[in-house]
RODO-2510 file (C-alpha; in nm, 4 decimals, decimal comma):
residues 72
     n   res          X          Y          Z
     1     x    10,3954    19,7032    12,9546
     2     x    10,4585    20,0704    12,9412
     3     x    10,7433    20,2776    12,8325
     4     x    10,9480    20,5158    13,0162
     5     x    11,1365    20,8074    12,8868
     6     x    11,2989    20,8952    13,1860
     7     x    11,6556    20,8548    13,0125
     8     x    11,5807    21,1361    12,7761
     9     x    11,5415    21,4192    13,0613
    10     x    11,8639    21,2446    13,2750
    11     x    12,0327    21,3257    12,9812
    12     x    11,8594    21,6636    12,9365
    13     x    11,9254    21,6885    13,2877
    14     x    12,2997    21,5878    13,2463
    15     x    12,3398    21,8358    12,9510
    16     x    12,1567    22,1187    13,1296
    17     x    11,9190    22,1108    12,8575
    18     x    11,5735    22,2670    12,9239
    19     x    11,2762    22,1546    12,7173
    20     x    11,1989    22,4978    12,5098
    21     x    11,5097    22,3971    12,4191
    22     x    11,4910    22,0027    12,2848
    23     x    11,1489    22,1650    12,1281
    24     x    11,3735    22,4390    11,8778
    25     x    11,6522    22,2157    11,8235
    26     x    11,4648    21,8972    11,7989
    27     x    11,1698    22,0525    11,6354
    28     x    10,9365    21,9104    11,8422
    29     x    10,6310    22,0266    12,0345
    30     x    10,5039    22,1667    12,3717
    31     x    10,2137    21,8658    12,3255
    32     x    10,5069    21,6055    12,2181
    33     x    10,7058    21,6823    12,5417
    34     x    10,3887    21,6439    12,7059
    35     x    10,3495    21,2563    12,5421
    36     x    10,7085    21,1633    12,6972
    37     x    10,6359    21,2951    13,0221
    38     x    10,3600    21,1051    13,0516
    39     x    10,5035    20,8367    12,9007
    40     x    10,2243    20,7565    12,5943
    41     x    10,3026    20,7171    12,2515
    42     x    10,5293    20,9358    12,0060
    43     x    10,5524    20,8613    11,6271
    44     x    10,9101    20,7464    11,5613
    45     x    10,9708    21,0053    11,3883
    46     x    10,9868    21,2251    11,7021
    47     x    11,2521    20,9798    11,8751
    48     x    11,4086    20,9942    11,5500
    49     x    11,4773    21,4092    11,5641
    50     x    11,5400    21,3239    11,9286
    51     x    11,7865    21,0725    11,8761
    52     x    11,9492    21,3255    11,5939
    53     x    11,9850    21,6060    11,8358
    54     x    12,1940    21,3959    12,1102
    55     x    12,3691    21,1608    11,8581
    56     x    12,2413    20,8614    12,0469
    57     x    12,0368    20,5441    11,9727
    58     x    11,6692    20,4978    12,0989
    59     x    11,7927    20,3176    12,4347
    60     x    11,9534    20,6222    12,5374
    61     x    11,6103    20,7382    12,5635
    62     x    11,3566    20,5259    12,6788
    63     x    11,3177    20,1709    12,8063
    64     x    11,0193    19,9275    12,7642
    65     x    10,8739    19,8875    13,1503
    66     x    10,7690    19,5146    13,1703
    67     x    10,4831    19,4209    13,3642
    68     x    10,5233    19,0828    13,5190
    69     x    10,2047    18,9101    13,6776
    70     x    10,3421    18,6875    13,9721
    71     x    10,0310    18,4621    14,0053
    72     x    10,1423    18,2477    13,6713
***
């Protein structure tokens, strides 16, 4: 199981948003963008400010990945 943030930058994407720029309004940082990129762990708290900044709810910004093993 792993989770993907790949909704947050389509909607980035969407609202010609660049990062510097989620980083000042969201108040996030360089190392945090880094996290979601990668796809490891943020404190709620920064999906929180995220969430604040595009008026959304947390599915509109990442999705649990579900790893199914076939051999069961």
């Amino acid at each position: 199981m792993s989770v993907s943030y790949q909704k947050l930058f389509d909607l980035m994407r969407d609202k010609k948003m660049k990062r510097k720029d989620l980083i000042e309004r969201a108040g996030i940082s360089y190392a945090t963008i880094a996290k979601l990129e990668k796809g490891d762990n943020v404190q709620m708290e920064v999906l929180e400010k995220i969430c604040r900044e595009f008026k959304c709810q947390l599915s509109d910004i990442a999705e649990i990945l579900f790893d199914f093993d076939n051999t069961h």
